[in-house]
N, C-alpha and C positions, 0 to 999 in steps of 0.2 A: 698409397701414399706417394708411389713416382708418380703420378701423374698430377700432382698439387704441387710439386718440390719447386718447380719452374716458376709458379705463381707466388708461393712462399717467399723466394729469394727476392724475386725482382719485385716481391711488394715491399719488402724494407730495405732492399738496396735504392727503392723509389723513394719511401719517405726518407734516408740517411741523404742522398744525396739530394732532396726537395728543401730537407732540412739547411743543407749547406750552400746550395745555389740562392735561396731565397733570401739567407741570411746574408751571404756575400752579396745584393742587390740593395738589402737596406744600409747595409756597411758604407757601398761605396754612394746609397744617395747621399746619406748623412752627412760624409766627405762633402760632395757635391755643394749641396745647402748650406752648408756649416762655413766652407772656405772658400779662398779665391778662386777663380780659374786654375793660375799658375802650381798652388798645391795640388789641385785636383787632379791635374795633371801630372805633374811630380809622383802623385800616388798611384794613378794610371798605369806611368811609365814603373816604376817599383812593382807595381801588380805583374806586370805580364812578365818581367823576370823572376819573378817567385815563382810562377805558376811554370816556366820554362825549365828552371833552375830541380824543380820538384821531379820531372823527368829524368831530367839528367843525372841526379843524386838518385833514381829509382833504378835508371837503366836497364828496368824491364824483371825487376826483383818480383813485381806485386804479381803480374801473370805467372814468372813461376813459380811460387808459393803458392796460389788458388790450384794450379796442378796438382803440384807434391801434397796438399794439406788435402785435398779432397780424396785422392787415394793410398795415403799415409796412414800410420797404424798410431794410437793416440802415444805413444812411450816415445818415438818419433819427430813428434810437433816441435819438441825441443833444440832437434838438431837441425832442424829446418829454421826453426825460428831464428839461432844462433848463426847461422851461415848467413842467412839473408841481411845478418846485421854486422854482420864484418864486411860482406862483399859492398855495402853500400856504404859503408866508410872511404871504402879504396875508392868508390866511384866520387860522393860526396868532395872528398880532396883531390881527384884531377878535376871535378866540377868546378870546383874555388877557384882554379889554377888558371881556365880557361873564360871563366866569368872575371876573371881579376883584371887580364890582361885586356879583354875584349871591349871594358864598357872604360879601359885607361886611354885605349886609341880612338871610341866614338864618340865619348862626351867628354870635354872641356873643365863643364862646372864642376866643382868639387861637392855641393849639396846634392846633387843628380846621383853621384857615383854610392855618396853617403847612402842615402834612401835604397840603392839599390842594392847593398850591400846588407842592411838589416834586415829587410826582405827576402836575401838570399841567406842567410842565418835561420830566416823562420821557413824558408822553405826545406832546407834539410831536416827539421823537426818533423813538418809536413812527411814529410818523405816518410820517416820513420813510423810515424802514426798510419800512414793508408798499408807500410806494410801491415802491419798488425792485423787492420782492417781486413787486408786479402786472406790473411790464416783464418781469419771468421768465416769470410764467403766461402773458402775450401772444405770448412768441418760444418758451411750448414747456421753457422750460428749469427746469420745476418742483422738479428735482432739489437745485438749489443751493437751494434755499429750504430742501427740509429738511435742508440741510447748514449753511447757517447756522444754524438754530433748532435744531438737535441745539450746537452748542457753545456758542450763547449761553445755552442755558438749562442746561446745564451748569453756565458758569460761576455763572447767576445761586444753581443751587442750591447751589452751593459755599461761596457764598459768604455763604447764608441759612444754611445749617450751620453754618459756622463763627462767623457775626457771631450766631447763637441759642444755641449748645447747648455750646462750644467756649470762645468769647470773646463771652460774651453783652456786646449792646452795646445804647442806646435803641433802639428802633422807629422814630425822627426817622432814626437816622442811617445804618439800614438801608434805610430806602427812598432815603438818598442815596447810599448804595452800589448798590442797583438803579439806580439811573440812571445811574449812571459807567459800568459795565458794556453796558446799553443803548447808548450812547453810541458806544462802542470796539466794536462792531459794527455801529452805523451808517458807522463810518468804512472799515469792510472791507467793507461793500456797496459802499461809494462807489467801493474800488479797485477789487472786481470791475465796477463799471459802466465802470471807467477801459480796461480789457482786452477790454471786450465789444464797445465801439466806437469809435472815431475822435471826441477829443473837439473836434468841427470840426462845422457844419451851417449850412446855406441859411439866408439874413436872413428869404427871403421864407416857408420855411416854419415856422421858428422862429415868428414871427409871426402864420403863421396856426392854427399849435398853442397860442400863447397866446391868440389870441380865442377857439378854441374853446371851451377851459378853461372862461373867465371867460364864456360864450356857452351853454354846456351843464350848467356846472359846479352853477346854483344849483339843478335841479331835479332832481342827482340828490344832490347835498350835504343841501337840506333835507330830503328822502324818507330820507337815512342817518342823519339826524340823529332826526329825527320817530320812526324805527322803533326807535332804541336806548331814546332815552325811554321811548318804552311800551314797549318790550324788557324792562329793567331797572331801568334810571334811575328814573323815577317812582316804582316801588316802594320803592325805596335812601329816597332824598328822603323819600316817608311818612310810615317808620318812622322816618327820624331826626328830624323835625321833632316827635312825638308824647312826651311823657311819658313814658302808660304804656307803651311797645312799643320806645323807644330802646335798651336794657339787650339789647334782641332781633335786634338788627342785624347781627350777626352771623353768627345762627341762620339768616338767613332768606339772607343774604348765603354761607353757608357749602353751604345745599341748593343755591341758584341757582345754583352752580360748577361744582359736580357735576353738576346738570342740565342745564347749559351745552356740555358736551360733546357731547349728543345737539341741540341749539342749532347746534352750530358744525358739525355731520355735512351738514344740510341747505345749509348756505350753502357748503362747501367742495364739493358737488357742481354746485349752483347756481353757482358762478364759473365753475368747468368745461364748465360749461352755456352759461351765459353767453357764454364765450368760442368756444364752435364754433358753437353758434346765430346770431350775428355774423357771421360767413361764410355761415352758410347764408340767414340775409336777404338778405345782399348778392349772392346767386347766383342767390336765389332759386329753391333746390333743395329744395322742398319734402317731396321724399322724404326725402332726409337730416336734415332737419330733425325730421320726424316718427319717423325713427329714432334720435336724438338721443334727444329726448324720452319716444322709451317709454323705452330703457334708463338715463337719468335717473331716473325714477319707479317701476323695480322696484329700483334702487339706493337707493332710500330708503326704499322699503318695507322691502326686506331690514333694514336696519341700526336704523331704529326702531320696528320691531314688536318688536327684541328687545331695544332697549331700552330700551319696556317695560314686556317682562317682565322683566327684572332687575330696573329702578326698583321695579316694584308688589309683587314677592313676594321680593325681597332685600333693597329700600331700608333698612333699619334697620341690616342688616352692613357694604351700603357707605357710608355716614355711621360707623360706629364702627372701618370701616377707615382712615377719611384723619383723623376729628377724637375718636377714644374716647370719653371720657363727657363731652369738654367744651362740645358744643354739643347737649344735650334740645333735645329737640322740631324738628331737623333733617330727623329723618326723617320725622314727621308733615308737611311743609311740598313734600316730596320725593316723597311720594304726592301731593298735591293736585298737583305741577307734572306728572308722570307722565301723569294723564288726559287729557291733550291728545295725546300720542304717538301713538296708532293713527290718528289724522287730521291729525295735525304738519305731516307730509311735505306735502299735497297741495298747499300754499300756495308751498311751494318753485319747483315751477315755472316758474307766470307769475312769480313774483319776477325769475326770470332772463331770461323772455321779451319783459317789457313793456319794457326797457334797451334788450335788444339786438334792439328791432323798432321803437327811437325812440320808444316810449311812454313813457319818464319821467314826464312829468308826470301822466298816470293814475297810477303808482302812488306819486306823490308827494302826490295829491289823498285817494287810499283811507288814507297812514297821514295827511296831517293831520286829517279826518275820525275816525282811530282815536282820535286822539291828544287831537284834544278833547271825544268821549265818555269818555276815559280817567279826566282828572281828575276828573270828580265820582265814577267811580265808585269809584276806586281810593282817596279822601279818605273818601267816606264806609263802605266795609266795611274800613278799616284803624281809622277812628279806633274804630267799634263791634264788631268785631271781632279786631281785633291782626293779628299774620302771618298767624293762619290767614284771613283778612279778606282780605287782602294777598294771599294767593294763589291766591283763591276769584275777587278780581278780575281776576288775571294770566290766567285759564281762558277768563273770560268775555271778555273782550279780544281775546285769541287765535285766540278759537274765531269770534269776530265778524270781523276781520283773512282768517282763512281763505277766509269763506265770502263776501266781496267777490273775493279774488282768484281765487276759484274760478270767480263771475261774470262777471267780468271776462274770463278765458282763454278762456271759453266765446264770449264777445262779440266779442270779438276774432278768436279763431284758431279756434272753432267745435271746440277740444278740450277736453276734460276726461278727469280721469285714469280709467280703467277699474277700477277696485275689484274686479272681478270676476276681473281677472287674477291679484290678487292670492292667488288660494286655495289657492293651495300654499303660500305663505307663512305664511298663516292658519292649517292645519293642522298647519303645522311650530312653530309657535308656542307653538299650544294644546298639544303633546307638551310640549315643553321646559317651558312653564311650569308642568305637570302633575309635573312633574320637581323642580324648584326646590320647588315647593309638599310636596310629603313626604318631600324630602333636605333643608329649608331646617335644621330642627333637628339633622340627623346629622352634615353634615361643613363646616367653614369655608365663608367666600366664594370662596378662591380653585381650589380643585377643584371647587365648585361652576361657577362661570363657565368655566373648562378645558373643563368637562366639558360640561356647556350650548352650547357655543360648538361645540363637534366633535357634537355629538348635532346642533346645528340643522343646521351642514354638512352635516351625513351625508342626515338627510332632504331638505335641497334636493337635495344630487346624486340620490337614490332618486328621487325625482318631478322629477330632467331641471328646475330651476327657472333652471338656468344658462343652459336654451338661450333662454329670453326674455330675457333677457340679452343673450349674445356667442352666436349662434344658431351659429358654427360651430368654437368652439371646442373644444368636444367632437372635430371631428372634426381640427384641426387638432392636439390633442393623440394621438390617436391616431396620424396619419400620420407623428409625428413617433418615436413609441415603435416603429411597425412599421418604420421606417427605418433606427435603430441596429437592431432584432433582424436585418434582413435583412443588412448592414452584418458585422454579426458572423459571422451562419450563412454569408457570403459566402466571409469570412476562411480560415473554418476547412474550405470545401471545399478552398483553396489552399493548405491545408496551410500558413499563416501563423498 
C-alpha cells in the first residue's frame, strides 16, 4: 500500500486543485466577456490581493498541519485543528492591519480599495478552508478535498453565470456573492471536521500545538509570503502602479492564470512530497526517501515537458479559448512565461524537502534574498518595457530561485535531479510537439490536446517510461488481467 500512497494523494490533490484552477479560468473569462476592460481589471487587481492576502492569513498553518495531522494520533486532530485556528486569527488581524494601510497609500480610488477589501474578507475564509483542506492531506483523506472543491466551485460558477450573462449585476456585488458562497463551505468543512473527530483534546497538548505554531510558524509564513510576492504579486503591483501598462492588467493577469495551472502542478506534487518525506525524516529511511523523490521528479517532468509544449506551439488557441479577442497580447505574454517549463520542475523538490528535513529557514533565507533582487529588477523592465518587461523579469527571477534551490538540495542531501533520466520523456516530447507544430493550422485546440495527450501516452508506454515511475505496476496490472482470464477459462471447464 506505501508504494501507491504517493500516486493516491497527488491523484486527488490533482483533481482538487484541476478542479479549482479550471474553475478559477472560466470565473475570470466570464469577467473578461461579460464586462468592461476597466472591471476586468478592477477584478484582476482584487484577485491577486486575495490570493496574497490568503498567505499571509495562512502564514505557513497549512504546512504545519499536513506535518502534525500525518503523524498525529486521531484523539489529537482536534487540538491541532483548534490551534491552527486561533493562530490564524492573530495572523488574519495583523494581515488586515497591514493590507489596510498599504493599498490607503498606493491607490487613490476609493472603488479600487472597495474591491480589494471584499476580496481580502473572502480570502480569510479561504484561508480557513485550505486549512482544513491540509488536516485531510496529513490523515491521507485527499478525497474529500476534491469533493468539496467539486461543489464549491460549482456553485461559484453558477452563480458567476447567472449574476454575468442571465442577470448581469455590478462586479462589486459579484465578488460579494463569491464570498457568501466561500463562506457556506467553510462552514461544511467545519461539520466534516465535527465527524472526523471528538471535539474534546488534552490542555497540555492543545498548548503545546499552539506554541509550535506561533514557534515554527514565522519561517515558514514569511518564505510563503516572500514566494507569492515574487510569484505574482509583485508583477500584479508593477503594472498597476504604472500609467502606461495599467490598461494592461489584465492581459498579463489573464496569461498568469492560465500559466498558473502548470504553477500549481509542481506544488500539489510537492505537498504530497512533502508529506511522506516527513515520515521518512523522522525514520530516517533513507531508501524510501530517495524513492520518494525520484518518482516526485519524473512526475514533474512528465506533466511539464508537455506543458510546454502546448504553452509554446498552442499558446495563442489556448488564450482565445478561455478569453476570444478580448485580451491581445495574452498570448505573447504566455510564451515568455512558457520558457521556464522544461527547468520549472527542478526547483520543486528541495521546495518540499528543506520543510520537511526542518530547514525552513534556508528556504525562507533563498526567497527573501529572491525577493529583494526582485524589486529593482522587476521596477525597472516594466516601467521600460511594459508586460513584455514584466515577464522577461518573472524568467529571470525564476530561473535564479531555481538555481539556488538546486544548490542548496545538492548541499544538503547531496541530490540533484538526474536530467538524464529524463530522455524518454524528452523524446516523447519532441514527437508531440512536432505534432502540434503542422496540425496547429488544421484542426481546433481541443482535438488537438485529445489527441497530443493519447499520442504522448502512447510513447511513454512504448518506451516502458511508467516503470521509473511505479516500477511494478506493469506487472501488477498484468497479474491482475491474467487472474480474471484464468478465473473465467476456470468456469467454463466446470461447465458453469
Amino acid at each position: 500500500m506505501k508504494t501507491y500512497k504517493l500516486l493516491r494523494n497527488v491523484s486527488f490533490l490533482f483533481l482538487s486543485k484541476g478542479i479549482y484552477v479550471i474553475s478559477l479560468f472560466i470565473i475570470f473569462a466570464i469577467v473578461v466577456r461579460s464586462f468592461s476592460r476597466a472591471d476586468a481589471n478592477l477584478y484582476a487587481l482584487a484577485l491577486a490581493f486575495n490570493n496574497f492576502f490568503i498567505f499571509m492569513a495562512d502564514f505557513g498553518t497549512v504546512d504545519l498541519v499536513i506535518r502534525g495531522s500525518s503523524i498525529a494520533k486521531k484523539d489529537d486532530l482536534f487540538a491541532i485543528f483548534l490551534s491552527g485556528l486561533l493562530a490564524k486569527l492573530v495572523y488574519s488581524l495583523g494581515a488586515s492591519l497591514i493590507i489596510y494601510f498599504a493599498i490607503r497609500i498606493m491607490y487613490d480610488d476609493a472603488l479600487t480599495r472597495y474591491a480589494i477589501f471584499i476580496f481580502c474578507f473572502n480570502a480569510v475564509i479561504c484561508s480557513y478552508s485550505e486549512y482544513i483542506d491540509g488536516i485531510a492531506t496529513g490523515i491521507g483523506r485527499t478525497e474529500i478535498i476534491s469533493v468539496f472543491n467539486f461543489f464549491q466551485y460549482a456553485a461559484l460558477l453558477g452563480m458567476y453565470w447567472w449574476f454575468s450573462v442571465i442577470a448581469p449585476r455590478p462586479i462589486i456585488s459579484l465578488m460579494w456573492w463569491h464570498t457568501a458562497v466561500v463562506a457556506i463551505f467553510l462552514l461544511i468543512r467545519i461539520l466534516w471536521v465535527r465527524k472526523l473527530c471528538e471535539w474534546r483534546y488534552k490542555k497540555e497538548y492543545f498548548i503545546k500545538c499552539l506554541k509550535g505554531m506561533f514557534r515554527e510558524n514565522p519561517a515558514f509564513g514569511v518564505s510563503s509570503i516572500i514566494d507569492y510576492i515574487t510569484g505574482t504579486h509583485l508583477y500584479v503591483i508593477a503594472i498597476s502602479l504604472f500609467q502606461g501598462v495599467k490598461n494592461d492588467l489584465a492581459v498579463f493577469q489573464g496569461a498568469f492564470k492560465i500559466f498558473g495551472l502548470t504553477y500549481l502542478l509542481g506544488a500539489i506534487i510537492s505537498r504530497s512530497l512533502y508529506a511522506a518525506t516527513s515520515l521518512s525524516f523522522i525514520n530516517k529511511d533513507k531508501e524510501e526517501l530517495t524513492f520518494h523523490i525520484k518518482r516526485a521528479f519524473h512526475l514533474m517532468g512528465l506533466l511539464y515537458l508537455f506543458a510546454f509544449v502546448v504553452f509554446f506551439f498552442l499558446g495563442d488557441k489556448v488564450i482565445n479559448l478561455f478569453y476570444t479577442k478580448h485580451l491581445p497580447g495574452a498570448e505573447t505574454i504566455l510564451y515568455y512565461l512558457a520558457l521556464t517549463l522544461p527547468v520549472g520542475f527542478y526547483g520543486y523538490i528541495a521546495d518540499a524537502l528543506l520543510p520537511a528535513a526542518n530547514l525552513q529557514k534556508v528556504k525562507t533565507y533563498i526567497n527573501l534574498a529572491m525577493f529583494i533582487i526582485a524589486i529593482p529588477i522587476v521596477y525597472l523592465f516594466t516601467r521600460n518595457f511594459g508586460i513584455i518587461g514584466t515577464a522577461i523579469s518573472w524568467i529571470i527571477i525564476s530561473l535564479g530561485k531555481i538555481g539556488c534551490l538546486l544548490a542548496i538540495q545538492y548541499l544538503y542531501f547531496q541530490m540533484i535531479p538526474d536530467y538524464k533520466a529524463l530522455w524518454k520523456v524528452f523524446a516523447s516530447m519532441t514527437v508531440v510537439g512536432l505534432a502540434f507544430w503542422l496540425l496547429r493550422g488544421a484542426l481546433p485546440l481541443i482535438p488537438l490536446l485529445l489527441g497530443g495527450a493519447c499520442l504522448y501516452g502512447l510513447l511513454l508506454l512504448i518506451l516502458k517510461e511508467d516503470e521509473a515511475i511505479f516500477p511494478h505496476l506493469r506487472r501488477e496490472v498484468y497479474n491482475l488481467v491474467s487472474l480474471k482470464y484464468k478465473t473465467k477459462e476456470t468456469r467454463s471447464l466446470h461447465g458453469k
